[in-house]
C-alpha positions in Angstrom: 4.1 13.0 27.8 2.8 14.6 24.2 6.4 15.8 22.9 5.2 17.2 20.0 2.4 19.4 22.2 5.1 20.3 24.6 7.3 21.6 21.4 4.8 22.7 19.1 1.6 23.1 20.4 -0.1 20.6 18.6 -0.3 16.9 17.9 2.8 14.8 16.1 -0.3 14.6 13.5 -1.4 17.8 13.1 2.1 19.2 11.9 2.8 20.6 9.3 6.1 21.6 6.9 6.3 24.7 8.2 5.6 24.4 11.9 9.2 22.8 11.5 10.6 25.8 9.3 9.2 28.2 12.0 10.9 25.9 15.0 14.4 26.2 13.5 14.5 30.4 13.2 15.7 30.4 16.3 18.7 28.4 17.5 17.4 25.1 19.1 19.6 23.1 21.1 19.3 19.4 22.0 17.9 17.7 25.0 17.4 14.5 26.9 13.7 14.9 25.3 14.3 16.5 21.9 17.0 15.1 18.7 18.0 16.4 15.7 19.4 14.5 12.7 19.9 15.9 9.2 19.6 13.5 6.0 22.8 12.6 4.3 23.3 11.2 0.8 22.7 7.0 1.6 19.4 6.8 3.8 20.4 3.3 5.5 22.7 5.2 7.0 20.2 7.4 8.4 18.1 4.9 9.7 21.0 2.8 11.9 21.5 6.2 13.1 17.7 6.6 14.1 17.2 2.7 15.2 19.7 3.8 17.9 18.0 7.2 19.0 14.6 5.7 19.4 16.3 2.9 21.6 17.6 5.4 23.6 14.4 7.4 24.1 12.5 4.3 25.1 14.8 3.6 27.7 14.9 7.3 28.9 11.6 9.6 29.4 10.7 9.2 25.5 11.2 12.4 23.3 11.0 13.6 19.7 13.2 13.3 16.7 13.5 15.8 14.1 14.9 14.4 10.9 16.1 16.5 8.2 16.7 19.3 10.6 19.5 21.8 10.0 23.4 21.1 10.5 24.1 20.8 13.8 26.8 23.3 14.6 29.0 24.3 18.1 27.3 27.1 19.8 29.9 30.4 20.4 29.3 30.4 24.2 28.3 27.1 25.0 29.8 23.5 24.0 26.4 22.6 23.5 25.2 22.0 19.6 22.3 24.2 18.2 20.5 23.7 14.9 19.0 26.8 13.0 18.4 27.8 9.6 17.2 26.2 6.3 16.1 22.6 6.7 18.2 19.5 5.8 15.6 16.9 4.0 16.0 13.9 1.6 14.9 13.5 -2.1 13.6 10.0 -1.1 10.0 9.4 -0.4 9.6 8.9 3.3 6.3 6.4 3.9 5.0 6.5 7.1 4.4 2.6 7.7 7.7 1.4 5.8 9.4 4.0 8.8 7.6 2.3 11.8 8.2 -1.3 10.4 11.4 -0.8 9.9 12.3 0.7 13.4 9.8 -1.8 15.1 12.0 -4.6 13.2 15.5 -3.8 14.2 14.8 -2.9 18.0 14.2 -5.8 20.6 11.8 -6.4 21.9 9.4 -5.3 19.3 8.5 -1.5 20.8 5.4 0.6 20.8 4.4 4.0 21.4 6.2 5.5 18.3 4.3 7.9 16.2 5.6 9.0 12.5 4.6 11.9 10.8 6.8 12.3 7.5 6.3 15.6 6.1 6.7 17.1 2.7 7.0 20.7 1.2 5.3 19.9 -2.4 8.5 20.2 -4.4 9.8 16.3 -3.3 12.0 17.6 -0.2 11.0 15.0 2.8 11.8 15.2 6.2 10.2 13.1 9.1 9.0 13.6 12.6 9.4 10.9 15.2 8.0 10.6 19.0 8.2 8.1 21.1 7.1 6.7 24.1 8.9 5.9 27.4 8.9 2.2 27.3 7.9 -0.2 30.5 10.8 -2.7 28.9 14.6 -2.5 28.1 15.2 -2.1 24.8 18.6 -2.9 22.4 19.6 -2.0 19.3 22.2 -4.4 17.6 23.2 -6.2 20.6 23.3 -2.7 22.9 21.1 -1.0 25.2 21.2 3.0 24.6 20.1 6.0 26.8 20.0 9.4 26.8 21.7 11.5 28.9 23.0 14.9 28.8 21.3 15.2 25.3 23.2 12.6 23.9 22.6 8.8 23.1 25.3 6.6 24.9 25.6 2.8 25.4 24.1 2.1 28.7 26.5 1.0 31.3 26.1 -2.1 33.3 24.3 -0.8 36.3 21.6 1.0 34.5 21.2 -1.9 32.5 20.4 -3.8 35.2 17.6 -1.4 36.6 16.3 -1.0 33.1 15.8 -5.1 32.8 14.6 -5.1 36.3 12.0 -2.5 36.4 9.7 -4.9 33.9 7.4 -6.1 36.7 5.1 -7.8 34.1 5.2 -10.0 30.9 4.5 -7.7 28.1 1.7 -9.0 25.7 -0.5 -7.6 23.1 -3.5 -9.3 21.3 -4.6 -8.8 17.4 -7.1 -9.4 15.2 -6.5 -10.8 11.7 -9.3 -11.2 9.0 -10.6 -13.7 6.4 -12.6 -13.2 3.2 -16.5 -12.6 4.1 -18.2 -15.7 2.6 -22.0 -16.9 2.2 -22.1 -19.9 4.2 -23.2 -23.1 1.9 -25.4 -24.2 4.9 -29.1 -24.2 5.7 -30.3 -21.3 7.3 -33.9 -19.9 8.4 -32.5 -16.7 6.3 -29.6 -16.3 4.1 -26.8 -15.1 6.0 -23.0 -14.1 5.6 -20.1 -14.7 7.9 -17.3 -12.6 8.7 -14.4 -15.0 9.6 -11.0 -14.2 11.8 -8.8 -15.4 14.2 -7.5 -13.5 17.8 -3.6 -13.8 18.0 -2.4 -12.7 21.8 2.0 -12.6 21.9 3.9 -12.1 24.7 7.0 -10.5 23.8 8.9 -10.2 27.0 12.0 -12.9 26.4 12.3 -14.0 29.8 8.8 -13.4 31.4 6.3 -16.3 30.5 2.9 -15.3 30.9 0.3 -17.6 32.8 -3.4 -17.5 32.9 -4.3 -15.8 29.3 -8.0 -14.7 29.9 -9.6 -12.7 26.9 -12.9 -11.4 25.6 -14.4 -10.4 22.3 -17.3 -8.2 21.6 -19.1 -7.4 18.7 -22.0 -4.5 17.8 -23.2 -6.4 15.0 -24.5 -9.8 14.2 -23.8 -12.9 16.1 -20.9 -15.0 17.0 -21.1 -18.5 16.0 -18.9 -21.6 17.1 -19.4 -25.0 15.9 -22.9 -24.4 14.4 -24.0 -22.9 18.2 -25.3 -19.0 18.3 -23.1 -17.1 21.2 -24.8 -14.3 20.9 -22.2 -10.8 21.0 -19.5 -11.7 23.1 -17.2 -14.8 23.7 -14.5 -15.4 26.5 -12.0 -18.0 26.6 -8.9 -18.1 28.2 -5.1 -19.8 27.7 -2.9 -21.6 30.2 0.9 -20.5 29.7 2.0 -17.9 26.6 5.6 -18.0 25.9 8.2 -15.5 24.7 7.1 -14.7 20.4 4.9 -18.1 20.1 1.7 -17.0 19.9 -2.0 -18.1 21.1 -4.9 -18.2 18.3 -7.8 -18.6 18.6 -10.6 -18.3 15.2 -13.9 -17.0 15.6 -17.0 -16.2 13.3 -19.3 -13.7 13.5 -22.6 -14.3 11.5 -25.4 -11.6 9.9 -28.0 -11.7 7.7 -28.3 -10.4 4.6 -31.1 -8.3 5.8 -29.1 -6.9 8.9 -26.8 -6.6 5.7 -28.4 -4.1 3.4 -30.1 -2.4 5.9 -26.9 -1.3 8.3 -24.2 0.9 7.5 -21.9 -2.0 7.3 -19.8 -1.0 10.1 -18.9 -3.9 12.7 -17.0 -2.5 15.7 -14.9 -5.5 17.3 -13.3 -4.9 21.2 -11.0 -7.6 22.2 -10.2 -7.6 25.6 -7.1 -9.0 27.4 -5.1 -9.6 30.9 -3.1 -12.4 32.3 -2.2 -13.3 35.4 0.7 -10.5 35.8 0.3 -8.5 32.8 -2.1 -5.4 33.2 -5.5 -5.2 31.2 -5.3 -3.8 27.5 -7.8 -3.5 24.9 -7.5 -3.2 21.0 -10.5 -1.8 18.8 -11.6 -2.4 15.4 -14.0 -0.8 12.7 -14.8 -3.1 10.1 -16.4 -2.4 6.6 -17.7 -5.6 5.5 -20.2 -3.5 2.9 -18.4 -4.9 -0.2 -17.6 -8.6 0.9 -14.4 -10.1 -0.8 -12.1 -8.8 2.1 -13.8 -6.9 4.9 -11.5 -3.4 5.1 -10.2 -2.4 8.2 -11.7 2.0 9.0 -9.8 1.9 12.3 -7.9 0.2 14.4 -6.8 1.4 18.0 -4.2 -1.8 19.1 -3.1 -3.1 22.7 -4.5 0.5 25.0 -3.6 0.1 28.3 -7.4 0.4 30.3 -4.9 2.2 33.1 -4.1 4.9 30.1 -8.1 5.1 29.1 -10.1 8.1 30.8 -13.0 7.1 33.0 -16.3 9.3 34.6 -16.9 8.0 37.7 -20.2 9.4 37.4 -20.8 7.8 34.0 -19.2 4.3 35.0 -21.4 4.7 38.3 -24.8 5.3 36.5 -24.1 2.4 34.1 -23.5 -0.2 36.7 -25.8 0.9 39.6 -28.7 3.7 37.7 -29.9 6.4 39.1 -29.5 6.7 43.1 
């Protein structure tokens, strides 16, 4: 579920300062799906505090964090707490990729589906919005497994704990792509060419599920792969026998163009790698590459580890492609 759309009417990306001013006018109490956390004076503080809630929401239904949102305070009729009024932020500069490594370094396994939008109001007040994900693994913070319930984070108990670590029916793997400098190969070629030069890293990150049976696939838009000295045109397969728990497969790969293809493209190489095992469900990551001014090619976009179950298909479309016009 989109949290933020189901809150706010609009994307985690698309909010601004004072969709957040507008949300706290009236009183807003906590959920199972919704948190609120103000900033206090030592920010490490504030992030063991968040580590734990984003646990929590991946081991529940997801949800959305609010940090730097009012004091929390008892409501008059209820014993539930509201938050309402003027904002609580931080002086400190909140960066959106420092915030996602750290949380995606202190929570095991490494998680995904979390999406950080720090916002600012022009005067150096921060405050940060945080969704996440319901997550098809158990997660820990610090040793302990957290949940929501009752619109609280608590320590798991035993039994859930149990269902959480057995409902991971499949390894949990993601594939990469990591990049090399483009170089002018010192080779003889009919025409003078350049290489763009990386390597495919697949993990599995599921501590007790090993993986068997790695199968993946690269594609390219733009030039030609080459291994060994042999052309292999725009795509190239391999696959992998056993992936264990953080000890990852590589595998390198070079695409070649000329330098005619060169000047007269836009520069823009799109990169598919596809994925499966033998239990783990398909996933795709995408890549738009800028290799216009050589030295390091520059990454324009990168869409990592989609599940093709999560990807939208037209039957009609899929249909046409594969069998054309009946």
């Amino acid at each position: 579920m989109d949290y933020s759309k189901n809150y706010f009417g609009k994307s985690i990306t698309e909010l601004k300062w004072e969709d957040i001013t507008s949300f706290f006018q009236e009183s807003q109490p906590e959920t199972n799906n919704i948190e609120f956390k103000s900033f206090g004076e030592q920010l490490d503080k504030g992030f063991d505090i968040i580590y734990k809630e984003v646990t929590s929401f991946l081991n529940s239904d997801g949800g959305l964090i609010i940090w730097g949102a009012p004091q929390e305070k008892r409501s008059e009729k209820k014993k539930e707490k509201i938050s309402q009024g003027e904002l609580c932020p931080t002086k400190s500069v909140l960066e959106k990729d420092r915030i996602i490594q750290k949380i995606i370094s202190n929570i095991s396994p490494m998680p995904q589906g979390i999406s950080v939008n720090p916002l600012d109001d022009g005067n150096g007040n921060y405050i940060c919005v945080i969704e996440i994900k319901k997550s098809q693994q158990a997660h820990q913070y610090n040793g302990t497994y957290y949940i929501r319930i009752d619109a609280t984070t608590k320590p798991a108990p035993h039994y859930i704990v149990e269902s959480l670590i057995k409902q991971i029916r499949y390894p949990h793997i993601e594939g990469y792509l990591s990049f090399l400098p483009i170089v002018e190969p010192n080779i003889e070629y009919t025409a003078p060419s350049y290489e763009l030069r990386g390597s495919i890293y697949i993990f599995n990150w599921s501590p007790i599920h090993n993986e068997a049976n790695i199968k993946w696939k690269l594609t390219t838009d733009f030039g030609r792969f080459n291994q060994g000295g042999m052309p292999k045109g725009n795509v190239i397969t391999n696959r992998h026998e056993e992936l264990h728990y953080g000890n990852p497969i590589q595998f390198p790969f070079t695409i070649q163009y000329s330098k005619a293809d060169f000047e007269n493209s836009t520069s823009i190489i799109s990169l598919i790698l596809y994925f499966a095992g033998k239990n783990a469900p398909p996933k795709q990551s995408e890549y738009l590459i800028n290799v216009y001014n050589r030295g390091y090619p520059r990454i324009d976009e990168r869409k990592e580890n989609i599940l093709l179950a999560d990807k939208e298909l037209n039957k009609e479309e899929v249909l046409k492609q594969w069998l054309g016009d009946r």
